[in-house]
C-alpha positions in Angstrom: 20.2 8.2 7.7 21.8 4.9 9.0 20.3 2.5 11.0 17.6 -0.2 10.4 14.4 0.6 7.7 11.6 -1.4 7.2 9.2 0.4 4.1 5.9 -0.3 3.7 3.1 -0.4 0.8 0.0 1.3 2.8 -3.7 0.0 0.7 -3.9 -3.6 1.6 -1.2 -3.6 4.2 -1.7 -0.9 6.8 -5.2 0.2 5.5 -8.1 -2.1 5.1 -8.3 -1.0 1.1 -10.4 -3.8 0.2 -13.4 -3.3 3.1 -13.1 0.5 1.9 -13.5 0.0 -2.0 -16.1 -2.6 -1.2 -18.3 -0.5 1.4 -17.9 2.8 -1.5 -19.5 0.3 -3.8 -22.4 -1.0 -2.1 -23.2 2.4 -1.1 -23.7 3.5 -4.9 -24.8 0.1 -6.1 -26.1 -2.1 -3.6 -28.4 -4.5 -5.4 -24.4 -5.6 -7.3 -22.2 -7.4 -6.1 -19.3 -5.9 -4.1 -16.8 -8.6 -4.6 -17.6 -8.5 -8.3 -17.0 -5.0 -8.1 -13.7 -5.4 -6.2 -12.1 -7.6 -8.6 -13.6 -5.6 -11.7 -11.4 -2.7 -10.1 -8.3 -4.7 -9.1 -8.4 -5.7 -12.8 -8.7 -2.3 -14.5 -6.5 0.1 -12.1 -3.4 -1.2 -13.5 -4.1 -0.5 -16.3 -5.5 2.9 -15.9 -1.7 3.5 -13.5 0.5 3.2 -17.0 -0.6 6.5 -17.1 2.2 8.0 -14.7 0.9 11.3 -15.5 -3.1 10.9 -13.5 -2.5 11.9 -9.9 -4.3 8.9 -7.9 -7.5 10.9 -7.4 -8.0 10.5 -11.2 -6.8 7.0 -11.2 -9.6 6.5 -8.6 -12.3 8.2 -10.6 -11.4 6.6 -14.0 -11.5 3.3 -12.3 -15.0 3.8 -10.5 -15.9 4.9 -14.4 -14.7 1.9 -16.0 -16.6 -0.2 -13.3 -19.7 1.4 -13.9 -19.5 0.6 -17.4 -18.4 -2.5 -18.0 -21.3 -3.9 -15.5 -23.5 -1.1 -17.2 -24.2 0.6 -13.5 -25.2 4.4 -13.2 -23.0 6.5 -11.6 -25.0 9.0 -9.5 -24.3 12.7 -10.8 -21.6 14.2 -9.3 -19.7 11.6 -7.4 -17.2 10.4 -9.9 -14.7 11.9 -7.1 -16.7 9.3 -4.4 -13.6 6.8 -3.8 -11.5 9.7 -3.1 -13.6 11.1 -0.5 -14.2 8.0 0.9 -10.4 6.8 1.3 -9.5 8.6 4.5 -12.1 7.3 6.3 -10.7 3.3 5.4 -9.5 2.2 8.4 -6.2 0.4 9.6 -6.4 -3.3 10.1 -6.4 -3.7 14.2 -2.8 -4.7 14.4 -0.8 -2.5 12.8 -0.8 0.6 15.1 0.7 -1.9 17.9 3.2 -3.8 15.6 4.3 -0.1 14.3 4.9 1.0 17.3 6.8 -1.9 18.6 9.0 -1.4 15.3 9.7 2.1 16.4 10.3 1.6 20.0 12.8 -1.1 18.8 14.8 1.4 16.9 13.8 0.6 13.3 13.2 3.9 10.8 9.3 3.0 9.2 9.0 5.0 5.6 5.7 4.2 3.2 6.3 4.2 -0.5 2.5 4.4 -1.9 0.5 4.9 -5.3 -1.8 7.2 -3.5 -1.3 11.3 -3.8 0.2 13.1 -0.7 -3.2 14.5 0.6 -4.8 10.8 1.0 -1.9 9.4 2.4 -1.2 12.0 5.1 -5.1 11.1 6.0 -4.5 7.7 6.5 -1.1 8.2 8.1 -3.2 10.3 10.9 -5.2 7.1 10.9 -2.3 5.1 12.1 -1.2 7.3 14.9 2.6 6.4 14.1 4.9 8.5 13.0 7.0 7.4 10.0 10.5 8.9 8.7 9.7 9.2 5.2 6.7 8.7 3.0 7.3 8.4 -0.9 3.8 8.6 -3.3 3.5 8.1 -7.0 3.7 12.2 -7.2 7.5 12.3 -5.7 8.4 8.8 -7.6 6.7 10.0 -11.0 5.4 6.9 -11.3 3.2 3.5 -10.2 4.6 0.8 -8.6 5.4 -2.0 -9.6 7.9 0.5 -11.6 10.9 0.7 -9.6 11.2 4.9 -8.6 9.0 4.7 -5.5 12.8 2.6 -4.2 15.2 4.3 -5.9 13.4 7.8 -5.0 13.2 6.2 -0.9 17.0 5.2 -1.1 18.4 8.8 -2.4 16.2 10.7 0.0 16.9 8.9 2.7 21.0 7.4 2.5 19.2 3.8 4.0 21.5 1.1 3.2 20.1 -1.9 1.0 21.7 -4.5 3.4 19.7 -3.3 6.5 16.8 -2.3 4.4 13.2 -4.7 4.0 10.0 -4.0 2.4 6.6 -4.9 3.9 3.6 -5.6 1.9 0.4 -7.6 0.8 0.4 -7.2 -3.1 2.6 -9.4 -5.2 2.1 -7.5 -8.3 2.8 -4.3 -7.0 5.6 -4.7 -4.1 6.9 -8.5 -4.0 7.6 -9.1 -7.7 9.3 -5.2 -7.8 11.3 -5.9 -4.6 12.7 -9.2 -5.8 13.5 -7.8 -9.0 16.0 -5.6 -7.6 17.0 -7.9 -5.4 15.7 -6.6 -2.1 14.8 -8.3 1.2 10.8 -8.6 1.4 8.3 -9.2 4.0 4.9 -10.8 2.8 1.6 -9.9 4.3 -0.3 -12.8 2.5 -3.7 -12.0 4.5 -5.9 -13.1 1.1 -3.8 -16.9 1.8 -2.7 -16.7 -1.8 0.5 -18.9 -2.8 3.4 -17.7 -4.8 6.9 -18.6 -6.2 8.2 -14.7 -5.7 11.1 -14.9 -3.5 10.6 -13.2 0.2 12.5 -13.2 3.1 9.3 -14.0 5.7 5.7 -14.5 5.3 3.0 -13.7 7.5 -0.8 -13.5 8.0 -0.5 -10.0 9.6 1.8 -7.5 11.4 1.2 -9.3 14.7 4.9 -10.7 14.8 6.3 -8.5 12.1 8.4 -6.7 15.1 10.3 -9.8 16.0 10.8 -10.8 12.1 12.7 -8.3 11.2 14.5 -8.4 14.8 15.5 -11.4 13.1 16.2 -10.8 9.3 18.4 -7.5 10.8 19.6 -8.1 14.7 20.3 -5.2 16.7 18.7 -1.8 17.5 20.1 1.1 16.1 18.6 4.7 16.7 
């Protein structure tokens, strides 16, 4: 499919991943501390994703596990499926339904390559109230990012051309230091106001001016 794509990692770029993780947490532990909790899980999940194999809803439960017990919290019976449950009700940080949709109406193709499983990311998809031309999850790459086969699986479904291709996301381990790897154009939602060396075409706070952006990294609307 020619034309202009702009792909997008979802958690921590379209959805609010970090207010849902926290708010799952203080519901089962609220006497901890959710940003401990937070950073105990961004620490342990990669690890846990070398295992191509889990589907993310196992990935999810190990990692609410390993929480529990390196801070020695009890997990109430019967909800080591909770984060899971909870994911499709995370909601989408205020700006990107109206940058998505400006994207669109402006003739660029939107696909999201994701670490999720197809069930929770058609949820938050609904969520978003766009419609996107391609989605990509761990399950069709047969891996996690940062691997590389969430792109190459994106490129052969979908014929995009690298030179009118970008990738839009917040995570520098899992999308920026990938993308500049293989030498793709990158967008950087920096909304934590981290710094990095990792090369990127633009950087940005939010989506609010991603639209005119990419108008500018790729000129011209193409349908």
């Amino acid at each position: 499919m020619a034309g202009r794509w702009a792909t997008f990692d979802c958690y921590g770029t379209l959805i609010d991943w970090e207010s849902g993780l926290r708010d799952a947490f203080a519901s089962f532990w609220p006497e901890a501390s959710p940003d401990r909790l937070l950073r105990l899980h961004h620490t342990v999940e990669p690890r846990v994703q070398e295992h191509g194999e889990l589907t993310y809803r196992e990935v999810l439960a190990r990692c609410l596990a390993a929480v529990a017990a390196i801070d020695d919290l009890a997990l109430p019976d019967g909800r080591h499926d909770a984060l899971a449950e909870s994911l499709p009700s995370w909601p989408p940080f205020p700006e990107v339904t109206g940058a998505l949709g400006e994207l669109r109406s402006r003739g660029w193709r939107l696909a999201i390559l994701s670490n999720t499983d197809p069930d929770l990311l058609a949820a938050s998809v609904a969520s978003l109230g766009v419609p996107f031309d391609a989605l990509i999850t761990a399950s069709e790459a047969g891996s996690y990012k940062p691997a590389p086969r969430h792109w190459e699986r994106f490129f052969a479904d979908t014929g995009a051309a690298r030179d009118r291709h970008v990738h839009v996301a917040a995570s520098l381990f899992h999308d920026l230091e990938p993308s500049a790897r293989m030498g793709l154009e990158a967008v950087w939602i920096n909304r934590l106001g981290e710094s990095s060396d990792i090369p990127r075409a633009a950087e940005l706070p939010d989506l609010s001016g991603l639209p005119g952006v990419l108008d500018e990294l790729f000129p011209g609307r193409e349908d």
